[in-house]
N, C-alpha and C positions, 0 to 999 in steps of 0.2 A: 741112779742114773749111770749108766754106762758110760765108758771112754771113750767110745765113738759118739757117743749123745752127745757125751759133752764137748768133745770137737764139731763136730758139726750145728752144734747150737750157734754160736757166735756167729758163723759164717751166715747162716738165716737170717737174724735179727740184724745182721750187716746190711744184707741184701732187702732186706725187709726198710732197713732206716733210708739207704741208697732211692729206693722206690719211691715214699713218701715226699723225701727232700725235691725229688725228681718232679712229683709230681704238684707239690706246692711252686716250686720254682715258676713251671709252668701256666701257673694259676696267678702266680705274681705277676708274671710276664705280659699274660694274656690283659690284666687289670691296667698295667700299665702302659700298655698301647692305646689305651682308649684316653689319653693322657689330656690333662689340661690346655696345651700347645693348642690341639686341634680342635679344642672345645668338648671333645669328648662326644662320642656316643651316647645315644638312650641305652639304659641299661637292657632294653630286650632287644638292642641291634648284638648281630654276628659277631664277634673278637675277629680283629684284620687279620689278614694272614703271614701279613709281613709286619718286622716289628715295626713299633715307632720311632724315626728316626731323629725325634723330637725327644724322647724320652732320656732323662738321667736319671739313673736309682744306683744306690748302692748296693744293689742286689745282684750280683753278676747274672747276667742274661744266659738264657739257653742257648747253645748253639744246636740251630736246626739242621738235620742231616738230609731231611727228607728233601726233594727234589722239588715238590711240590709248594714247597711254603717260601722257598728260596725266589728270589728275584732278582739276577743279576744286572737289570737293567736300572735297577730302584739306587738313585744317588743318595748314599748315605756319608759318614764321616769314614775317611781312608783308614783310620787305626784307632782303638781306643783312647792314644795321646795323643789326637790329630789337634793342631794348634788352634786350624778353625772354630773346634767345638767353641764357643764361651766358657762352657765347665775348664776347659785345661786352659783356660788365662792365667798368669802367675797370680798368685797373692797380690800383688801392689797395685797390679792390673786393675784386679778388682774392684780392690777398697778406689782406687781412681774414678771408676764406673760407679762406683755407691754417689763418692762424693760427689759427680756431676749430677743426680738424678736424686741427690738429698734438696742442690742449692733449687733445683727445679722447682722440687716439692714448696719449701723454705718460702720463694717465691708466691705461686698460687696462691698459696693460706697465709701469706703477707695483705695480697690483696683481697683477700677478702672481709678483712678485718681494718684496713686500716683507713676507711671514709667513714666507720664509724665516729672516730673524733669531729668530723665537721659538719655533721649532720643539720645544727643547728643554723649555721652560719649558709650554707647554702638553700634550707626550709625559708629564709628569711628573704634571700636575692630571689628567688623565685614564687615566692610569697604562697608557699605552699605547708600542708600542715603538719605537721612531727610526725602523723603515721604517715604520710605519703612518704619521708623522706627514712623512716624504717624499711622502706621496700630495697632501700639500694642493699641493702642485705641480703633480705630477704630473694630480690630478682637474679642475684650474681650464685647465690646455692641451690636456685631453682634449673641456673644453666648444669649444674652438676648433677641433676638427674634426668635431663636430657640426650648431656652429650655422652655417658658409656656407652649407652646403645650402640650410639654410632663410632668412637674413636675405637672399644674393645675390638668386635671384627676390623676392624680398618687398620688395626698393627698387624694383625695377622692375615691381613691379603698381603698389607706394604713393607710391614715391619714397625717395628717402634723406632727406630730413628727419624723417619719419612713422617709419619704423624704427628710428634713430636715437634719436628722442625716449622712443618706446615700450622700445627696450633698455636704455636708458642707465634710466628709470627702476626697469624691473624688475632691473637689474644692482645699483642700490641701495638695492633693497627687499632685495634678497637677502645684501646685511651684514649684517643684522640678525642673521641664525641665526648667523651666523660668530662675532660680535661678543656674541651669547648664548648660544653653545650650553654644553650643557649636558654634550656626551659627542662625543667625538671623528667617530662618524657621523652627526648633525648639523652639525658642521664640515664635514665632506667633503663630506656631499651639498648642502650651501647654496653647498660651493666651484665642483664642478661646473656649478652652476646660472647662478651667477656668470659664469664665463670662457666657458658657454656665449650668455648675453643680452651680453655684453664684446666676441665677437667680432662682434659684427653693426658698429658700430662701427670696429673694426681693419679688416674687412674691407672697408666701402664707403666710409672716409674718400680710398685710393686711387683708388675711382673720382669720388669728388667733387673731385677733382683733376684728373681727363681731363674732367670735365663744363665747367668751365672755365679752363683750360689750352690752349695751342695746342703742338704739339708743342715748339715753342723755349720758350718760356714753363715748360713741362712738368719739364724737367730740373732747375732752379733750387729751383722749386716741391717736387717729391720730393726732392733735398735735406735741405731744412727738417724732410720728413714725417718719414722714414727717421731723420733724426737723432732728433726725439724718440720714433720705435720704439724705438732703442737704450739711451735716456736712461734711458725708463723703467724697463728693467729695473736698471740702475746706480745708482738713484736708493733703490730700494727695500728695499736690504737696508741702505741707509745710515740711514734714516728710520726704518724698522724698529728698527734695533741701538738709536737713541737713545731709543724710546720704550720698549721693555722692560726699560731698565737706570736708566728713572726713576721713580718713585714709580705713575707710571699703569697699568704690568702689561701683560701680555700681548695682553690683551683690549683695550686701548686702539691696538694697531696697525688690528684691524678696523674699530672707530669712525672711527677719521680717514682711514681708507679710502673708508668711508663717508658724511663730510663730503666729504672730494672728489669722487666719485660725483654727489650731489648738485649741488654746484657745478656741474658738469659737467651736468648734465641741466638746470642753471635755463641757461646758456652755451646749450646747442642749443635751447632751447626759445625762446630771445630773437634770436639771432644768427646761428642757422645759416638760410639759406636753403635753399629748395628746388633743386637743382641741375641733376637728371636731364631733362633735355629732352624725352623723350617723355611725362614724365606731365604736365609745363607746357606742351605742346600737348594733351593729352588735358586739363587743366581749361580749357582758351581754348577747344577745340572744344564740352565741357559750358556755359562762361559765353556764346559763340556761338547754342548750341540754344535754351539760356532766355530770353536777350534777345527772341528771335524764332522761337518754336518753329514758324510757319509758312515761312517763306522758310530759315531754317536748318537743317530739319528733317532734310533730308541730308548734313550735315558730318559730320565723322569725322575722326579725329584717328590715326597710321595704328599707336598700339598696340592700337585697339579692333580690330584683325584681326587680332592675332597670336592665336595658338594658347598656352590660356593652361589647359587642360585639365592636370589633373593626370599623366599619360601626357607632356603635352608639356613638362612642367616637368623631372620624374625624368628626360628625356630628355637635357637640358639640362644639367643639374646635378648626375647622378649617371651616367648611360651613358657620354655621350661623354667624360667627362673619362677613365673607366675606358679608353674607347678610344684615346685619344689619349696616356693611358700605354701603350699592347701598341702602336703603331703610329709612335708620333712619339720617335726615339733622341735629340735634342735637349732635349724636358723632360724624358726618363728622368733624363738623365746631370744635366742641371742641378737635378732636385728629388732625385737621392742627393746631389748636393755641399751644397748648400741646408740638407739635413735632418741633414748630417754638423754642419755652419759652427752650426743654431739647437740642434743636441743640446751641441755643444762652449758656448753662452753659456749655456747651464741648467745644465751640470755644473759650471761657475764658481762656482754659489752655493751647492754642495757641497764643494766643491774649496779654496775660497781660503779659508774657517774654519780646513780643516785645516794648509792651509799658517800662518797669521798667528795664530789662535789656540791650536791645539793646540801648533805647533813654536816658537811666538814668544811666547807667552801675552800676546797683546792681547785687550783686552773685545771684547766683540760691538762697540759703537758704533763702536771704533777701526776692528775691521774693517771695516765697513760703509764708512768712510774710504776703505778701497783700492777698493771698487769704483767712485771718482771718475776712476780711470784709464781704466776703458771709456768714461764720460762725456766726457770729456776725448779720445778716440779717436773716438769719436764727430761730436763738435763738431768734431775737423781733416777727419775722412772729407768733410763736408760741403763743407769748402774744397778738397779732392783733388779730388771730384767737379764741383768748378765750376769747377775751373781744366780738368778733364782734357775739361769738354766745349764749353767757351770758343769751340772750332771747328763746333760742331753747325747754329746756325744756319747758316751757309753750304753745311752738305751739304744744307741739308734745301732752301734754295733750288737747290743744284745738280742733284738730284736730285727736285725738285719733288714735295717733299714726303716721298718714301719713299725716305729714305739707306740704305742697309746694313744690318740690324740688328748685323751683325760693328764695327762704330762703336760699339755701347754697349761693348763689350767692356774699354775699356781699365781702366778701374774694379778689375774680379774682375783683373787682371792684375799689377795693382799690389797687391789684399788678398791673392791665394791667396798667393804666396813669405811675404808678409809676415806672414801667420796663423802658417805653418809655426816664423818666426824666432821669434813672442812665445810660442809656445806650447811652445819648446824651451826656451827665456829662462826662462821660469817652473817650469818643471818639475824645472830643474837648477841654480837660484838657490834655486829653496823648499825645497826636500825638505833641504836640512842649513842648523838652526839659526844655524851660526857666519856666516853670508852676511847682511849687515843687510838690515832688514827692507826699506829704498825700492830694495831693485836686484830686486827679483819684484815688487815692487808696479811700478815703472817697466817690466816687461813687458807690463799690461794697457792700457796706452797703444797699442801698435802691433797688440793684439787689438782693441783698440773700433776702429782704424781698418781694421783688414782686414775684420773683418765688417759694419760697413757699408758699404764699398765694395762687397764679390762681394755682399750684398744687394742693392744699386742698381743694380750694375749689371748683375747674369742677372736680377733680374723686369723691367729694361727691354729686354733682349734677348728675354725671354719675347714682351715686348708689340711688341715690333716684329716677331716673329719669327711669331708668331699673330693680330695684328690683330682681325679679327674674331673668333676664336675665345678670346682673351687669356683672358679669363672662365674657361672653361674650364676653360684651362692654369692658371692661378691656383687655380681649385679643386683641382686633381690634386695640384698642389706644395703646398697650404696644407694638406689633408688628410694627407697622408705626412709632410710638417715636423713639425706641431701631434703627429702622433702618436709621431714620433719623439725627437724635444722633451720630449715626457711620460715618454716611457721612461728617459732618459739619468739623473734625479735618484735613480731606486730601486736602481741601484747605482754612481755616482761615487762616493758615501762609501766603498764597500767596496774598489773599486778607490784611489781615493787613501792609506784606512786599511789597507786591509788587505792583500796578498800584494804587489801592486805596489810600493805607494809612490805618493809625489809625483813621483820621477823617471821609473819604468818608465811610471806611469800615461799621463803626457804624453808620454813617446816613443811612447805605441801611439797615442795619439788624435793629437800631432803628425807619423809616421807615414803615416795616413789621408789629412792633410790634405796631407803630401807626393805622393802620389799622385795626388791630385783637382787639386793645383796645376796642374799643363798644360793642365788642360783649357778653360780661355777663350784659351788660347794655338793650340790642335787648334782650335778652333772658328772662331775669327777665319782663320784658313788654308783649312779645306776645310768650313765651316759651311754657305757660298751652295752649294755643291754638296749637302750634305744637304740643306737646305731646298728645292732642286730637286728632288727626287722625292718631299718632303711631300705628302701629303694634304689636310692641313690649315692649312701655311702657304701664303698668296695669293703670295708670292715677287716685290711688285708691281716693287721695286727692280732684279731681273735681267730683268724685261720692259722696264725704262725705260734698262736697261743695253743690251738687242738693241738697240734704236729710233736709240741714242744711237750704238752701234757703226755702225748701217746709215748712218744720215746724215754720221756720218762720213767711212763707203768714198764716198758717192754725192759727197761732196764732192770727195775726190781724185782718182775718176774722173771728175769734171766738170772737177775744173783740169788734170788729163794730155789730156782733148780737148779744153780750149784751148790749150793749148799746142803 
C-alpha cells in the first residue's frame, strides 16, 4: 500500500462514516415525526416535511438547508432550552408533575376497588342477589374501555389538563347517584358513568409522563405512576372494610369517594399544568396571531393541519388499533398476558374474602388488612424496577437514543415465575383453615410484586416497540384488559366457593400464568427478529444496529490495509 493510499484511506472511510451517519440521522428523523403526539401516521403515509414539533429524542435533529422543507411560518419552540418545552422543566418541576398525576392515578384505582367491601350490605337493602351486586365492579372497568376512545383524541385537540379537569369533575358529580341511590340500577348506571369520566384520567396521566420525561428520566418516573396504579386498588377494600363496619353504613364508602374525587379535581385544577406540546404551540401560534394579526396572520402551529375530521379520529382510535391486533403477534401475545395478570388482580377482591373471611372468620375491615400485602408488593416492584434499569441510561447513550426495546424486558421476567410462585402460595396455604392466617396473607406480597413489574415492564416494551404508533397499541391492550378485568369478578366467587375451591381455583388461574411465563423470555431472544417484519414498529434500533455493524467491518478492513 502506498503512502498516498494510505493518506487518503482514512479520509474515504471518514467521508464514507460522515454519509452513513448522515443518512441514518435522517431516517431517525423522518421516523420520528410521525411521532406519538400526533397519533402518528399509517406506515404507507408520506414522512411530513416539516419536523415534528411535538417530537423529543435524544438524537440531535438534522438541520434542513434546503428551502423547501423549511417553513418559516410553522410555530415551533424558539430554542432548544425554550422554558416552554415541558422537556426543559427543572427536575423538581418534574417530579411535582409526576406527583400530581400519580395522586390522580392513586385515586381512580382507589375507586374502583373500594365498594367491594360492601357488597353485601348494600345486595341486602336493595334485596338483590350477590351476582348483581358483583357488576358494581364489573360496570365501573366496563367504563374504562369506553372512555380511551373518546378522552385519548380529546387531550390532544384540548390537551390534557382541559380533560383531565373536565373528567375528574364529571367523575365526581357522578358519586352522588352511587352515594344516593335509591335501587341498585341507579348504582350501576352512576358506577358505569364513573369509571367511564375515571379513565380519561388513568388513561393520559401515562402520557403526561412522556410529555415531560426524557427517556432516561422516563423509567424512574413510571415507577412511581405504576406503583400508585397498584396501590389503589389495595388500598380500597381496606378503606372500604373500615367504613361499613362503623357506625357510617354502607353509603358512607361512596361519600368519601366522593370527597376524594373532589379533592382530586381542586389538585388538577390548581397544579396540574398543561403538558402536551402540540396544543402549547397551538395557543403560542393563537397568542402570536393576536398580538399582531397583521404580520402574523400566517402562523400556524403544525396541529392546525392535522386531519381532525371525525373519519380521521375513528381511524386512529378505533381501526387501526383493530389492525394492529390481526397484524402485530407482539401486542397480541402481550395484551392476552396483560389481560390474564389485570383479570388475576380483580379476582383478588373476590377471592381473598373467601379465603380470610369465610375459612378464617375475620371482619371485613381485618380483611381489607391483607390486601396491604399487594401494597407492600407494589412499593418493592418500584425498587425492582429501579435497580433492574440502573443500566438504561447508558443504552440509550449507546444506542443514541433507541436501545432495544428487548431491555425493558427484564421487569415481566422477574414478575411472570414470581406471579406463578404467589399464586400457588395462596391457593394451597388458603383453601384449609388449620394454616394460620399471615402465611397466604404473606403470598400477596410477591403478587403485588410480579404485577407490577410484567405491568412496567410489557407497556414499556409496547412503547418502545411501537413508538409512534404506542397510542394505538395502548388502546388495543387497554380495551381487551378493562374488558377482561370486568369479566373475571362475575364468577371468582363461584370459582373459589363453589366446585373448585381455593386450591383447584388458583392451580387453574396459576396454571395460565405458568404458561404465559416464558414469554418475556421468547421475546427478549427472537423479539428484534419479530419486530423486523412489523408493520407497524419503526425498528429504529436494528437500523442503528446495520450502521454500527458496517462501521465496524469498514474499520477492520481499514486496519488489515494498514497493516
Amino acid at each position: 500500500m502506498s503512502s498516498a493510499e494510505a493518506s487518503s484511506a482514512p479520509s474515504l472511510t471518514s467521508t464514507i462514516f460522515h454519509a452513513s451517519r448522515t443518512s441514518l440521522d435522517r431516517e431517525i428523523e423522518r421516523d420520528e415525526c410521525r411521532c406519538e403526539k400526533y397519533g402518528g401516521n399509517d406506515p404507507e403515509d408520506p414522512p411530513p416535511k416539516t419536523p415534528c414539533a411535538g417530537c423529543s429524542s435524544s438524537v440531535p435533529p438534522v438541520i434542513h438547508h434546503d428551502k423547501e422543507e423549511y417553513d418559516p411560518n410553522l410555530v415551533t419552540w424558539d430554542a432548544p432550552d425554550d422554558p416552554e418545552n415541558p422537556q426543559n422543566w427543572s427536575r423538581s418541576y418534574k417530579w411535582a408533575v409526576t406527583a400530581v398525576v400519580s395522586f390522580l392515578t392513586l385515586n381512580v384505582t382507589f375507586s374502583s376497588s373500594a365498594p367491594t367491601s360492601s357488597l353485601r350490605f348494600f345486595a341486602e337493602e336493595f334485596h338483590s342477589s350477590s351476582e348483581a351486586s358483583y357488576l358494581t365492579t364489573t360496570l365501573f372497568l366496563l367504563g374504562y374501555v369506553f372512555g380511551p376512545p373518546i378522552w385519548g383524541p380529546g387531550s390532544e385537540m384540548f390537551g390534557r389538563r382541559a380533560v383531565n379537569i373536565l373528567t375528574l369533575f364529571c367523575y365526581t358529580v357522578f358519586h352522588i347517584g352511587q352515594g344516593a341511590a335509591p335501587g341498585m340500577a341507579t348504582l350501576l348506571v352512576t358506577r358505569f358513568f364513573a369509571g367511564f369520566f375515571a379513565s380519561a384520567p388513568l388513561n393520559n396521566c401515562g402520557g403526561i409522563i412522556a410529555d415531560v420525561w426524557d427517556p432516561i428520566g422516563r423509567g424512574p418516573a413510571n415507577s412511581v405512576l405504576f406503583t400508585t396504579i397498584f396501590l389503589g386498588p389495595a388500598l380500597g377494600p381496606l378503606v372500604g372494610g373500615f367504613i361499613v363496619e362503623s357506625s357510617l353504613g354502607w353509603r358512607w364508602v361512596f361519600w368519601i369517594l366522593m370527597i376524594f374525587a373532589g379533592v382530586c379535581w381542586v389538585v388538577a385544577l390548581l397544579f396540574q399544568p398543561e403538558t402536551y406540546a402540540p396544543v402549547i404551540l397551538l395557543a403560542k401560534a393563537r397568542r402570536l396571531r393576536k398580538a399582531d394579526p397583521v404580520a402574523n396572520k400566517d402562523l400556524y402551529a403544525e396541529s392546525e393541519k392535522q386531519d381532525w375530521s371525525l373519519r380521521a379520529v375513528l381511524h386512529r382510535t378505533l381501526f387501526r388499533p383493530v389492525v394492529m391486533l390481526l397484524k402485530e403477534p407482539i401486542l397480541v401475545l402481550v395484551t392476552i398476558y396483560l389481560s390474564v395478570v389485570y383479570g388475576i388482580i380483580y379476582a383478588l377482591f373476590e377471592a381473598l374474602p373467601v379465603v380470610f373471611i369465610h375459612k378464617r372468620g375475620l371482619s371485613i375491615s381485618q380483611c381489607g388488612l391483607i390486601f396491604l400485602g399487594i401494597g407492600v408488593g407494589s412499593v418493592l416492584a418500584a425498587c425492582v424496577n429501579l435497580w433492574l434499569g440502573r443500566g438504561f441510561p447508558a443504552l440509550v447513550r449507546k444506542w443514541r437514543g433507541f436501545p432495544p426495546a428487548e431491555e425493558r424486558l427484564y421487569g415481566a421476567m422477574v414478575g411472570g415465575p414470581l406471579l406463578v410462585v404467589g399464586i400457588f402460595w395462596l391457593g394451597w396455604t388458603g383453601q384449609y383453615p388449620g394454616v394460620r392466617w399471615y402465611v397466604p396473607m404473606l403470598s400477596t406480597i410477591p403478587i403485588g410484586v410480579s404485577v407490577n413489574c410484567i405491568f412496567m415492564s410489557f407497556l414499556s416494551y409496547l412503547v418502545d416497540t411501537y413508538l409512534m404508533y404506542a397510542a394505538s397499541a395502548f388502546a388495543a391492550n387497554t380495551v381487551i384488559r378493562s374488558a377482561v378485568g370486568a369479566a373475571f369478578p362475575l364468577f371468582t366467587y363461584q370459582m373459589f366457593e363453589g366446585t373448585l375451591q381455593v386450591n383447584w381455583a388458583c392451580t387453574l388461574l396459576g396454571g395460565i400464568a405458568f404458561l404465559l411465563a416464558p414469554m418475556p423470555f421468547l421475546f427478549y431472544k427472537y423479539g428484534a427478529r419479530i419486530r423486523a417484519g412489523s408493520t407497524f414498529a419503526p425498528c429504529i434500533d436494528l437500523k442503528i444496529a446495520a450502521e454500527l455493524d458496517a462501521e465496524l467491518k469498514a474499520k477492520e478492513k481499514l486496519a488489515t490495509m494498514d497493516v
